[in-house]
Backbone as CSV, one residue per row, in Angstrom:
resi,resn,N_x,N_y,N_z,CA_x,CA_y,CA_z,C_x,C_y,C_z
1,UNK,-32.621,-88.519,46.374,-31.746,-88.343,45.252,-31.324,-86.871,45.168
2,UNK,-30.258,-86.519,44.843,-29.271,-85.566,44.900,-29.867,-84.604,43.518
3,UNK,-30.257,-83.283,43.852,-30.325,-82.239,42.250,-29.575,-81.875,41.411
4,UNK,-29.693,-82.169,40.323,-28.568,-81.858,40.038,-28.499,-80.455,38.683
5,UNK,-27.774,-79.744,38.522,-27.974,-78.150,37.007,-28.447,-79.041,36.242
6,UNK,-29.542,-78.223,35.897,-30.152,-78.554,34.459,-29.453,-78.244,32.876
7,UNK,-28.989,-79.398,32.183,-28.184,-78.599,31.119,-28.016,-78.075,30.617
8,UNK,-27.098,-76.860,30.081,-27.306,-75.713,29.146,-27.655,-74.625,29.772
9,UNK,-28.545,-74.740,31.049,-29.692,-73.487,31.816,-28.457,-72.200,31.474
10,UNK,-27.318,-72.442,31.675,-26.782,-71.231,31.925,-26.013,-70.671,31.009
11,UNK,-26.051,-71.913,29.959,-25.671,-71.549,28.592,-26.329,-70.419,27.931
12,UNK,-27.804,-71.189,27.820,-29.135,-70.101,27.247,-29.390,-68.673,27.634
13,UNK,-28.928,-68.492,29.444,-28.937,-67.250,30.009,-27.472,-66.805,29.349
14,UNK,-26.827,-67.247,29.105,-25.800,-66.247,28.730,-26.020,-65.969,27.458
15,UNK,-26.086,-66.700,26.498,-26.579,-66.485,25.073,-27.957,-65.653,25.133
16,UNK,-29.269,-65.776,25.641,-29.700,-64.680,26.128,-28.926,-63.481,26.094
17,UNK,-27.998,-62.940,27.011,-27.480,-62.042,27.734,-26.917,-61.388,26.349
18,UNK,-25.960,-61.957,25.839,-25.171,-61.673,24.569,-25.765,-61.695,23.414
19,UNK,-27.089,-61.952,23.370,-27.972,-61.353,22.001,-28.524,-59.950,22.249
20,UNK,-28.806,-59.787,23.542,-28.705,-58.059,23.566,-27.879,-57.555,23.553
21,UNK,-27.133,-57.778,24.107,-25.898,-56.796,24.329,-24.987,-56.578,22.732
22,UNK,-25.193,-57.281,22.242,-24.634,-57.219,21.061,-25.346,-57.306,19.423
23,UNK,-26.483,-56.491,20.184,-27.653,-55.718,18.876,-26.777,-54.770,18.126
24,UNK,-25.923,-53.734,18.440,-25.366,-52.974,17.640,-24.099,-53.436,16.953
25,UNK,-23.908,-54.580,16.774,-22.697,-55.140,16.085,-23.906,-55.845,14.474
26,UNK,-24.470,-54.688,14.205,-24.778,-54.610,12.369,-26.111,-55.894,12.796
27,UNK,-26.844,-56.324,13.963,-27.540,-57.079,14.123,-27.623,-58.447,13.929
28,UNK,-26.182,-58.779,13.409,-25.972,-60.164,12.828,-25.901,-60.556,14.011
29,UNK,-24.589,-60.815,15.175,-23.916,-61.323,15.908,-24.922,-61.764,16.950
30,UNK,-25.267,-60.898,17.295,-26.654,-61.036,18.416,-27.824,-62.140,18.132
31,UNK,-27.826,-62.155,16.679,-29.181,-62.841,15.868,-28.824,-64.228,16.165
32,UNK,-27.665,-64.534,16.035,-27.333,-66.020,16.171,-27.257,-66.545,17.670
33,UNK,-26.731,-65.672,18.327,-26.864,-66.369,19.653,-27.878,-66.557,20.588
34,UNK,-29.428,-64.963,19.922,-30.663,-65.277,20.287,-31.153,-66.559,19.941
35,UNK,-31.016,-66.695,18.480,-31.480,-68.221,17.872,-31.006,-69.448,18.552
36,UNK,-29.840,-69.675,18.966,-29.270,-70.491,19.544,-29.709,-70.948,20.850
37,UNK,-30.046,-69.602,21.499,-30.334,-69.666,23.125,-32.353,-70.574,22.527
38,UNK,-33.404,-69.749,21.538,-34.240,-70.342,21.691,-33.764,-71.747,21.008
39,UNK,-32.910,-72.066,20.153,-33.084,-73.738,19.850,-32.950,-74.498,21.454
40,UNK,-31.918,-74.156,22.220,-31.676,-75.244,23.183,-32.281,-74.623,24.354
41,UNK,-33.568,-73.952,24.308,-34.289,-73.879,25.632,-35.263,-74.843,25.525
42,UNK,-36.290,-75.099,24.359,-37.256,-76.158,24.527,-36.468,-77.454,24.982
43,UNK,-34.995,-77.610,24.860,-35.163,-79.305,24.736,-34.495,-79.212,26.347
44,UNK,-33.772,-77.611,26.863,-33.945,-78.282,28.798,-34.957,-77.930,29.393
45,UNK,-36.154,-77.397,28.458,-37.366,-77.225,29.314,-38.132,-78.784,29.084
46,UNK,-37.890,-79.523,28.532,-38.416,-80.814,28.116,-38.108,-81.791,29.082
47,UNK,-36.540,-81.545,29.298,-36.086,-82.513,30.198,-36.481,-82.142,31.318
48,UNK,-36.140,-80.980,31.938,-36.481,-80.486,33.181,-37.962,-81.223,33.579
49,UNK,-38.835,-80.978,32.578,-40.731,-81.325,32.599,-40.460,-82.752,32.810
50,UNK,-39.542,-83.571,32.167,-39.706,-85.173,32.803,-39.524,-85.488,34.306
51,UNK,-38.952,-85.077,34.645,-38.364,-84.865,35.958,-37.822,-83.755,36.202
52,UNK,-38.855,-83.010,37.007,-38.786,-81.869,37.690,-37.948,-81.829,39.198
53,UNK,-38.187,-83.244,40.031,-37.170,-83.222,41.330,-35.710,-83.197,40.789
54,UNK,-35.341,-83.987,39.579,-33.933,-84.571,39.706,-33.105,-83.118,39.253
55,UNK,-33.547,-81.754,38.836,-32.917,-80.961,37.807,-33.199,-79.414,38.614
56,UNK,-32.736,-78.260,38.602,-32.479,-77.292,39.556,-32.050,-76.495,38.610
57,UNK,-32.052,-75.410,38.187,-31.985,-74.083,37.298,-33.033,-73.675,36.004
58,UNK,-34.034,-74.379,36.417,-35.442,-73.916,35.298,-35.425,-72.612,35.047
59,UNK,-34.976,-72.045,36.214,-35.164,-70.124,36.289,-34.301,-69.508,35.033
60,UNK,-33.521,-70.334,35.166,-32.066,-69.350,33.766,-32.672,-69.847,32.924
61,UNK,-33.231,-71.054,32.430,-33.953,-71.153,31.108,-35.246,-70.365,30.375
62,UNK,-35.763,-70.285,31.767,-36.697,-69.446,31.192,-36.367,-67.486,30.602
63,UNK,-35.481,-67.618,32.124,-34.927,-66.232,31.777,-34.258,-65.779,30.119
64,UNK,-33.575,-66.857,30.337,-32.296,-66.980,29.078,-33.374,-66.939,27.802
65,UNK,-34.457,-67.197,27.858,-35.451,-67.311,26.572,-35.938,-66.175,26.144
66,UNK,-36.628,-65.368,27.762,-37.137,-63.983,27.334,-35.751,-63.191,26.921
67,UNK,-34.968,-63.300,27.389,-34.024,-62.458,26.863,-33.582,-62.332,25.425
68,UNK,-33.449,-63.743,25.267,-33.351,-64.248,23.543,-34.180,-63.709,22.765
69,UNK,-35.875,-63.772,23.504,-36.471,-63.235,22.351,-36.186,-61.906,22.037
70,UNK,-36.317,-61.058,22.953,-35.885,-60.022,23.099,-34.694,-59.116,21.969
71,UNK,-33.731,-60.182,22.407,-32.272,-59.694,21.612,-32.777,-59.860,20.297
72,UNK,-33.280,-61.217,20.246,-33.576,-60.790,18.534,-34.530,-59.975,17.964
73,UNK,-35.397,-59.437,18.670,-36.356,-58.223,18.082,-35.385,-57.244,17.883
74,UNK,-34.264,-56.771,19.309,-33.505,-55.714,18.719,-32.866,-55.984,17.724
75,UNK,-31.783,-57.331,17.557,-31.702,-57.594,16.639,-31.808,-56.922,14.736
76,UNK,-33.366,-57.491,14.979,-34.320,-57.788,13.520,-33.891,-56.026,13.161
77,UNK,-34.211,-55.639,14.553,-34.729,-53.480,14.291,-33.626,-53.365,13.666
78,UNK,-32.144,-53.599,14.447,-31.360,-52.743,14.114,-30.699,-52.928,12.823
79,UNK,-30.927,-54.726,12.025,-30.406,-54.720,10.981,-31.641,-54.177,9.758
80,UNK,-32.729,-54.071,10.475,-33.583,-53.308,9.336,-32.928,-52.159,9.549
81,UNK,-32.642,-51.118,10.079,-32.182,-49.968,10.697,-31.152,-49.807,9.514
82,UNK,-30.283,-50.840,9.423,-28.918,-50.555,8.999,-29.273,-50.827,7.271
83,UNK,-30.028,-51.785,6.725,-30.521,-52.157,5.512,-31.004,-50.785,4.942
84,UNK,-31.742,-50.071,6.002,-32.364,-48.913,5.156,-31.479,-47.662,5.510
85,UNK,-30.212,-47.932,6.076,-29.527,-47.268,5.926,-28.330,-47.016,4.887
86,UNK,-28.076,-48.370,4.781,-27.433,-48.506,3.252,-28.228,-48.227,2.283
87,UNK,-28.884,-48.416,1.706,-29.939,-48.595,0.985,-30.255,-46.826,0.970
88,UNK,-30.681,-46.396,1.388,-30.645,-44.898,1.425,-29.500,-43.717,1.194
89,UNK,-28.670,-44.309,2.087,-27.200,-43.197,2.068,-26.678,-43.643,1.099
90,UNK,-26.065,-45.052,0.985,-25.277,-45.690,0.188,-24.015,-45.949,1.252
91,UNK,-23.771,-47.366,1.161,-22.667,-47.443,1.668,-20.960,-46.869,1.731
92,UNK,-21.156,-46.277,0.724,-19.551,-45.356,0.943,-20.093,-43.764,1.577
93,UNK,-21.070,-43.465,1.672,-21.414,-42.704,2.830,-21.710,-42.564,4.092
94,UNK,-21.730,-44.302,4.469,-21.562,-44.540,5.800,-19.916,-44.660,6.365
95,UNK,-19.444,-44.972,5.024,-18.248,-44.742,5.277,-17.189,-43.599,5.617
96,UNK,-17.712,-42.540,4.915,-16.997,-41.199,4.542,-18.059,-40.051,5.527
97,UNK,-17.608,-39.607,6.738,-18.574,-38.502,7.644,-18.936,-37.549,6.670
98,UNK,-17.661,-36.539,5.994,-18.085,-35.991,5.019,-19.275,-35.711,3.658
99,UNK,-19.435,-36.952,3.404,-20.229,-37.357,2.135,-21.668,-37.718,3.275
100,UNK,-21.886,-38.147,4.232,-22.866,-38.486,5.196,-23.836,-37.493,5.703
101,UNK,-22.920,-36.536,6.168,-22.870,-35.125,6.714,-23.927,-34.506,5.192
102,UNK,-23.405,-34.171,3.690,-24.415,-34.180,3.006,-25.416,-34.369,2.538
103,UNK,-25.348,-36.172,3.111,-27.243,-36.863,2.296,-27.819,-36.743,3.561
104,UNK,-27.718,-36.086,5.053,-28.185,-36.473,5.492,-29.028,-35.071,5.803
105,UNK,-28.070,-33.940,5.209,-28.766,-32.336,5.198,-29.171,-32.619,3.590
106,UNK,-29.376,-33.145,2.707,-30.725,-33.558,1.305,-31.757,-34.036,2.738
107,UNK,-31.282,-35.235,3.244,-32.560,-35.880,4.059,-33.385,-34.989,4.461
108,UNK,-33.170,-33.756,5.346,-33.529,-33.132,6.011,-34.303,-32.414,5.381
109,UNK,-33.946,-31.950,3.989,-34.799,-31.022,3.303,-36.190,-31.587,2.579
């Protein structure tokens, strides 16, 4: 019997791929596609485990997972990062370099 891609495998590696890469977009964007990549890795690591001859790309699933987890730790950091950055400066000082440039020489002192 003929092997055939395991489904999704390369979905998950890419969603993987694009939850890191896209940690600095305010940590949202990344968060969802880490989540996404771990929802649909257990269910082609499931299938794959029923039949292991009939299915061929286990490797991107697994890959695609560590990566996921991954992205979303950076993720988690960078929107804590940014929470306590609002939260501190105030958001119209992330806005304005000027006004930034000030709380951030208070910070310093």
């Amino acid at each position: 019997m003929e092997q055939q891609k395991l489904p999704n495998s390369t979905l998950i590696l890419v969603f993987g791929i694009i939850s890191i890469v896209t940690c600095c977009c305010y940590g949202i964007i990344g968060l969802i596609f880490g989540v996404i990549a771990l929802i649909l890795a257990p269910k082609a690591s499931k299938l794959y485990f029923e039949n292991t001859e009939l299915y061929t790309g286990y490797q991107n699933v697994k890959t695609g997972k560590i990566l996921a987890i991954i992205g979303i730790i950076l993720n988690l950091l960078f929107l804590a990062y940014m929470i306590w950055a609002v939260s501190y400066f105030g958001w119209d000082a992330l806005q304005d370099p000027e006004l930034l440039r000030e709380r951030m020489e208070e910070f310093g002192q």
